[in-house]
N, C-alpha and C positions, 0 to 999 in steps of 0.2 A: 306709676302706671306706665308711663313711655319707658321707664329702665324696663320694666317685667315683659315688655311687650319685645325692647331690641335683646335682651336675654332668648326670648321664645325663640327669637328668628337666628339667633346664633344657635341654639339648641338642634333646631332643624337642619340649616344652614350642614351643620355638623354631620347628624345623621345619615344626609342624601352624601354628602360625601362619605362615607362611612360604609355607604351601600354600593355607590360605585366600585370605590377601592376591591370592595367584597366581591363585587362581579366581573371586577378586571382579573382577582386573582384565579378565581373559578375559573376564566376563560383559559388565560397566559399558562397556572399551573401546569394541568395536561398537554400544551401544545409542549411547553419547554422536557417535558417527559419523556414527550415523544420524540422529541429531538436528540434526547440522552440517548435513546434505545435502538439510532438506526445504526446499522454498521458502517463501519469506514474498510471499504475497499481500494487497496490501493494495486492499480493496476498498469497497462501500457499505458493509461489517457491520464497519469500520474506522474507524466516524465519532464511539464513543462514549469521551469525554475521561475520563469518571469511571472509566471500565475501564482505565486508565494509572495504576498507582503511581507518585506524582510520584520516586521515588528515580531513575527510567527516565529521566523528563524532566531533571531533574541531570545524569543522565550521557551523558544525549548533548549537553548544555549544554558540557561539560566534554574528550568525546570525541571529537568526531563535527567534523572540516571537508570539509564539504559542496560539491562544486560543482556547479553547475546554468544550462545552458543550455538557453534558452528565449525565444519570440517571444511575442503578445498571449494564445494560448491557455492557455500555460504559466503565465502571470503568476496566473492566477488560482488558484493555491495560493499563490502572496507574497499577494494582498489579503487570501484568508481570513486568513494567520498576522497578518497586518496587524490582522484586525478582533481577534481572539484576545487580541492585548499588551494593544490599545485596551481592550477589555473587561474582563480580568482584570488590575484595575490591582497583585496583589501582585508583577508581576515572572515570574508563573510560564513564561511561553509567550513570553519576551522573546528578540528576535534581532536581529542586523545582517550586514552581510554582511565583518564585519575579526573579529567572536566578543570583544565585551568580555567585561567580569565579568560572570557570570551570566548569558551571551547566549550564544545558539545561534549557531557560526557556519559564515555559510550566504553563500558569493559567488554573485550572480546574473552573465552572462553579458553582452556588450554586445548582445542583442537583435539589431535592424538594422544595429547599428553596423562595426565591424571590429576591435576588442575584443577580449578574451578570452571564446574560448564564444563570438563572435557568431552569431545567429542559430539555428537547432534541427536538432535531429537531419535532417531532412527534408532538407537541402541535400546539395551533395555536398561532402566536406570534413570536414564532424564530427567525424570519429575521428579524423584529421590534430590536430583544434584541441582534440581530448584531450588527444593525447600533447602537444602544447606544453605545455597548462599544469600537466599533472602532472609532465613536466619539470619545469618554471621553480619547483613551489610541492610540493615531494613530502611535505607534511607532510599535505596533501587527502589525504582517506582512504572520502569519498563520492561519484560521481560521477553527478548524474543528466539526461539530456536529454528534452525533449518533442519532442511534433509540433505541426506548427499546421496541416491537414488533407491533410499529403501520404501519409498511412501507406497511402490504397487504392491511391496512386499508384506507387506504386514498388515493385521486387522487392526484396523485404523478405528472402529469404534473404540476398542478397549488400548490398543495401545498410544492411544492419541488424543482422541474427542473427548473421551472419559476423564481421563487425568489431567486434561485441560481442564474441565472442566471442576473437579475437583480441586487444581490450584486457584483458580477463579476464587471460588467460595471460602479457600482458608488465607487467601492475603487481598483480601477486596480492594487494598487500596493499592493494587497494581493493574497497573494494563497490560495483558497478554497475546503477546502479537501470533496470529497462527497465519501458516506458510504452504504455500504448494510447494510438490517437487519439479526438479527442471527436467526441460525434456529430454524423450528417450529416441526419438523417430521412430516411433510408432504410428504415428497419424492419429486421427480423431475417434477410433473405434477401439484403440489400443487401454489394456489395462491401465495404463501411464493416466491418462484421460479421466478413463470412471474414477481413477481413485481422486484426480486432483476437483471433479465437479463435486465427488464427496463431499469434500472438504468448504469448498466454495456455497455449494447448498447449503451446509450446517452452517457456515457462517453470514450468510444471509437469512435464513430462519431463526436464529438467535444473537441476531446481534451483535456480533464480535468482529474483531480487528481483522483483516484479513492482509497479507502482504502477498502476493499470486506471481510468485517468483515467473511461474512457467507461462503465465500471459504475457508479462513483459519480456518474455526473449521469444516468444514468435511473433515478433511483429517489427519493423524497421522503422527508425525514427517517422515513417509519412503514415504509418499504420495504415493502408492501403492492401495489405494482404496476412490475411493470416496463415504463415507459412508450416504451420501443427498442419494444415490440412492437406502440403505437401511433404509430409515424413520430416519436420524438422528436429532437427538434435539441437543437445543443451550449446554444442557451439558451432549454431546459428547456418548448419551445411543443411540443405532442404532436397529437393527432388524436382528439379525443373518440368515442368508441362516438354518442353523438346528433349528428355530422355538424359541429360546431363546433371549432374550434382552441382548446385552453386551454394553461394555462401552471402546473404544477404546484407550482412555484417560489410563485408568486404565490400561489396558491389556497392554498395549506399558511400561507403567513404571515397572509394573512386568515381562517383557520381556528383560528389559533393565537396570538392577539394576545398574552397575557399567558409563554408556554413563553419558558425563557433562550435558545434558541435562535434566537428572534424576535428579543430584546434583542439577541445577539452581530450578528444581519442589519444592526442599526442602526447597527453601527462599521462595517461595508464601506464606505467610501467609491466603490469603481469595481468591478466585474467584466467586465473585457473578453467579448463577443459572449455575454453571459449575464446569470441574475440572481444577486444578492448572496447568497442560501440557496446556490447552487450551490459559490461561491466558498470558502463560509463552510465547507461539508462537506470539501472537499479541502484549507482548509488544518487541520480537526481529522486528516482522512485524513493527511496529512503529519506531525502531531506521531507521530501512532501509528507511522506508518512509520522516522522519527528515534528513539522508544524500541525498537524492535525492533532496528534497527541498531547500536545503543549495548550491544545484550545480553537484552534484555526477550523473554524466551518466547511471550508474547500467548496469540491462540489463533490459529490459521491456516483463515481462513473461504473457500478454496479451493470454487467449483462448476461442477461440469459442467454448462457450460449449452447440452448440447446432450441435455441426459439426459431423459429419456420416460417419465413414470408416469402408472398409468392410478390412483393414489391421489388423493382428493379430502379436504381440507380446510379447513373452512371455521367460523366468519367468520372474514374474514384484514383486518387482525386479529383475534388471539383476543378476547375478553371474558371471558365466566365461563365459559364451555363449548365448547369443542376438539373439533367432529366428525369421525369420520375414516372414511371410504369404500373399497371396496375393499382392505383391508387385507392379503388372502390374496397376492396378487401383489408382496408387499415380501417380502424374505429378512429383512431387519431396518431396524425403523423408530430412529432416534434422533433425540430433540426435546430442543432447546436451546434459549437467548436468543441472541441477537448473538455473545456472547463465550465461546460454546461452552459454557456452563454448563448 
């Protein structure tokens, strides 16, 4: 009788855990779903290394083969990762394009050539010279292509979103990085523009990788101004408010002689149709993007830049004191750093 009685109570005992488990997994499943399904935007608030747990950079060291076609504009995320190895001599940020020991591995494309990958997204062809080489090499498991300034040029549904989309679906078990193009100094009302929120929309509506080449060169390490809305070009010359042409690039490093970030400009060796800070941010923007794809959460710095507040804050940036204007016309305010914190 006392055996049949502590059987019962393991029986039960069993059950209510049984039932829990059942409603932890109900709960957990969809959250972790949803988690899979948001996009990773990597943008200007994507550029800080120190906000990377190096365990992230190991595993995409370890994880991640990369392919990437690209022409002169593209190149300049290779020079930044370039100046990056040069500078941090422990090996942290080191790559080749075969993935030695402790190398990120990352194949570049034959550019001009007729190659694998030749030439960029832009042409006609591209998703053709996917599927080659993901045939040929199916152990790639990243695939990213740029532009070199055809994005206002062409019908971007069909010859872009479409056939993204369609590689999507026939190699699932690759991640497909899509790309704005860089700027043109056209300013914010410019074709340049519509065509790059295109892109930025579709990949905020459906969930996809986005890397936003052309956010991250209108903006100077303090992101303090987004200089797209003074006619900025891909290399980084804007339209000053007093009627002269400057170059933000330039003015930040003479501004900033002694910042590491000066230092890193010193290992650029080349930035095609740009300058070496430009180069320097996109290839930190690309380590980040590399840990994200490896598994790294980040923070997802996602904005609508087409959004309209009559809230005023200012100095930008902060110092000791954070003014904030018009407050009643926000539903809810939230202030961060960079990394969502």
């Amino acid at each position: 009788m006392k055996s049949s009685t502590i059987n019962d109570r393991k029986y039960l005992y069993t059950r209510k855990l049984e039932k829990i488990l059942f409603y932890l997994l109900v709960l957990i499943f969809p959250f972790s779903l949803l988690l899979g399904q948001a996009p990773i935007i990597i943008d200007h608030n994507s550029t800080d290394l120190s906000g990377i747990p190096a365990e992230w950079i190991d595993s995409a060291k370890s994880d991640l083969f990369i392919a990437y076609g690209h022409t002169s504009h593209g190149s300049q995320l290779i020079s930044g990762m370039d100046a990056l190895e040069s500078f941090y001599s422990s090996g942290q940020y080191n790559w080749s394009h075969t993935g030695g020991e402790d190398e990120l591995h990352l194949f570049e494309g034959d550019g001009y050539g007729d190659g694998y990958l030749d030439h960029d997204c832009g042409y006609a062809g591209w998703d053709d010279e996917t599927r080659e080489y993901l045939d040929l090499f199916p152990t790639c498991n990243v695939m990213v292509w740029s532009w070199c300034g055809q994005v206002n040029s062409v019908d971007l549904t069909n010859h872009y979103l479409n056939p993204m989309q369609q590689l999507e679906a026939e190699y699932p078990n690759v991640k497909f990085v899509y790309m704005t193009g860089h700027l043109e100094g056209q300013g914010p009302n410019g074709s340049l523009f519509l065509a790059n929120q295109q892109i930025r929309d579709f990949c905020s509506t459906h969930n996809k990788i986005l890397f936003d080449f052309a956010d991250i060169e209108k903006y100077s390490p303090d992101a303090d101004t987004n200089f797209q809305l003074y006619n900025a070009t891909d290399a980084c010359d804007y339209d000053h408010p007093g009627g002269m042409t400057r170059n933000w690039a330039v003015d930040w490093i003479n501004n900033n002689p002694t910042d590491e970030l000066t230092q890193i400009n010193q290992h650029c060796t080349a930035c095609a149709h740009s300058e070496n800070l430009n180069c320097v941010k996109k290839g930190m923007a690309a380590w980040w993007m590399w840990a994200r794809l490896a598994g790294w959460q980040g923070q997802n710095t996602a904005i609508n830049q087409n959004a309209v507040s009559d809230i005023k804050l200012y100095p930008n940036p902060v110092k000791a004191i954070l003014h904030i204007e018009n407050i009643k016309s926000a539903n809810q305010l939230i202030i961060t750093d960079a990394r969502g914190i």
